[in-house]
C-alpha positions as a Markdown table, in Angstrom:
| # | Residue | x | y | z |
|---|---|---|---|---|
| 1 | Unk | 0.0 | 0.0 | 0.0 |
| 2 | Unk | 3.1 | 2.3 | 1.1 |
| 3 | Unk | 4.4 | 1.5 | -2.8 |
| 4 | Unk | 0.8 | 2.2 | -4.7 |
| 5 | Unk | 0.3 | 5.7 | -2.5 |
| 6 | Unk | 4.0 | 6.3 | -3.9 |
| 7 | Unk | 2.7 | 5.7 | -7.4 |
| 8 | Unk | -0.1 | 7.5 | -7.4 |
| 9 | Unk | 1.1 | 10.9 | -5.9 |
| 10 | Unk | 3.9 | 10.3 | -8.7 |
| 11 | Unk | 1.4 | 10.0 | -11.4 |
| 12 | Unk | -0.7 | 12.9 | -9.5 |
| 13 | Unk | 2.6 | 14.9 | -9.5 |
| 14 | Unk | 3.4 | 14.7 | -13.5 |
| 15 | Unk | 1.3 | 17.2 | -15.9 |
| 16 | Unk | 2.0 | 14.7 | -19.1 |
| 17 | Unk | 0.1 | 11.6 | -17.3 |
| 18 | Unk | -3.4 | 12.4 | -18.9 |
| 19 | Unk | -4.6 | 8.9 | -17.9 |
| 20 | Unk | -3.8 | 6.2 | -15.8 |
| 21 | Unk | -5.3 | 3.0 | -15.5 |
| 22 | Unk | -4.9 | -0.4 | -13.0 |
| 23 | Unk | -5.1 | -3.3 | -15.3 |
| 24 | Unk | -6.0 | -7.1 | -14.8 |
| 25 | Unk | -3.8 | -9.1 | -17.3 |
| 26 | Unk | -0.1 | -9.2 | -18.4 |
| 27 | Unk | 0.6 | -5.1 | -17.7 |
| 28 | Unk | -0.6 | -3.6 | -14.2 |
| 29 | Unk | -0.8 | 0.0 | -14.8 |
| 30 | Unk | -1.3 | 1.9 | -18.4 |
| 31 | Unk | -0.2 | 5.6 | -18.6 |
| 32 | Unk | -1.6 | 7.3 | -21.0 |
| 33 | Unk | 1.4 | 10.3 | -21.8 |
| 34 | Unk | 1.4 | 13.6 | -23.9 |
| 35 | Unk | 4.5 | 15.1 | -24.9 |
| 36 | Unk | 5.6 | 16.7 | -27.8 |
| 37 | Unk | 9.1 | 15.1 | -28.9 |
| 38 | Unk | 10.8 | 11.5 | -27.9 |
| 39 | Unk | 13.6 | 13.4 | -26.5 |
| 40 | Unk | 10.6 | 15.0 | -24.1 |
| 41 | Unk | 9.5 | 11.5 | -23.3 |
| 42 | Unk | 13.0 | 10.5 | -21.9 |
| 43 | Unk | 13.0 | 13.7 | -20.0 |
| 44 | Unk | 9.3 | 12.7 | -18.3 |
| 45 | Unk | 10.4 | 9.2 | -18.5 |
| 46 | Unk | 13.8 | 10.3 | -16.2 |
| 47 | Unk | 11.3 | 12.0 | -13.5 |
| 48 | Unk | 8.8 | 9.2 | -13.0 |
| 49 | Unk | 11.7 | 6.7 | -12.1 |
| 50 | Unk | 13.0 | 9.1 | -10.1 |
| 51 | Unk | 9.9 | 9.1 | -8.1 |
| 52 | Unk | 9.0 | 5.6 | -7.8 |
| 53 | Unk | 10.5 | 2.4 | -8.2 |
| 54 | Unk | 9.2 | 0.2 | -11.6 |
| 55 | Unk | 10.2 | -3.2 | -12.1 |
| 56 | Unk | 9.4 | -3.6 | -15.6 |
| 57 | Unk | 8.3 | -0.6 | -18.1 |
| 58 | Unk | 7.4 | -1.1 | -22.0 |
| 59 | Unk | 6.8 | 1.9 | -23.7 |
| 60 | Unk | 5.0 | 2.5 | -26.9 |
| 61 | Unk | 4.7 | 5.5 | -29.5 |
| 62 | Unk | 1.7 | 6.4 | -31.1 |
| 63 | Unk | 2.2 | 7.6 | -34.3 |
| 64 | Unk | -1.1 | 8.9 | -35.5 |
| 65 | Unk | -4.2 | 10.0 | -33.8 |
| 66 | Unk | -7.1 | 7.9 | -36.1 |
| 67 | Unk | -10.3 | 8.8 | -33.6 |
| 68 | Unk | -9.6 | 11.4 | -29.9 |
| 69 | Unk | -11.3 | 10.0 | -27.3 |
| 70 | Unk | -14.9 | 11.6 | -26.3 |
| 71 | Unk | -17.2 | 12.0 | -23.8 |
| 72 | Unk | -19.9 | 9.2 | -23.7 |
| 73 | Unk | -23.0 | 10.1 | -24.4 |
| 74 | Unk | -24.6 | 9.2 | -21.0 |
């Protein structure tokens, strides 16, 4: 618990987290990160490990935006 309120005053902490997520399956946490340049994700990438230990992070690029994300229609 000491380790997860760690985490999530780190994820709090960083503007480029716009969305984080606890998953069930292989992965336990997505971040969903905005940044403008790769050289600006090492940069964030640098300050999150600096904040909390990870054991095993796999990163992954988006390359194109095909559909943004909405609001549900609820």
């Amino acid at each position: 618990s000491d380790w997860l309120d760690r985490f999530s005053a780190a994820v709090d902490s960083l503007p480029e987290i716009v969305e984080a997520h606890r998953l069930a399956g292989e992965a336990d946490y997505l971040l969903k990160v905005q940044v403008a340049s790769a050289a600006d994700y090492d940069r964030f990438y640098r300050r999150l490990i600096d904040c909390i230990d990870l054991y095993d992070v796999t990163s992954q690029l988006s390359m194109e935006t095909i559909k943004p994300s909405a609001p549900l229609p609820v």
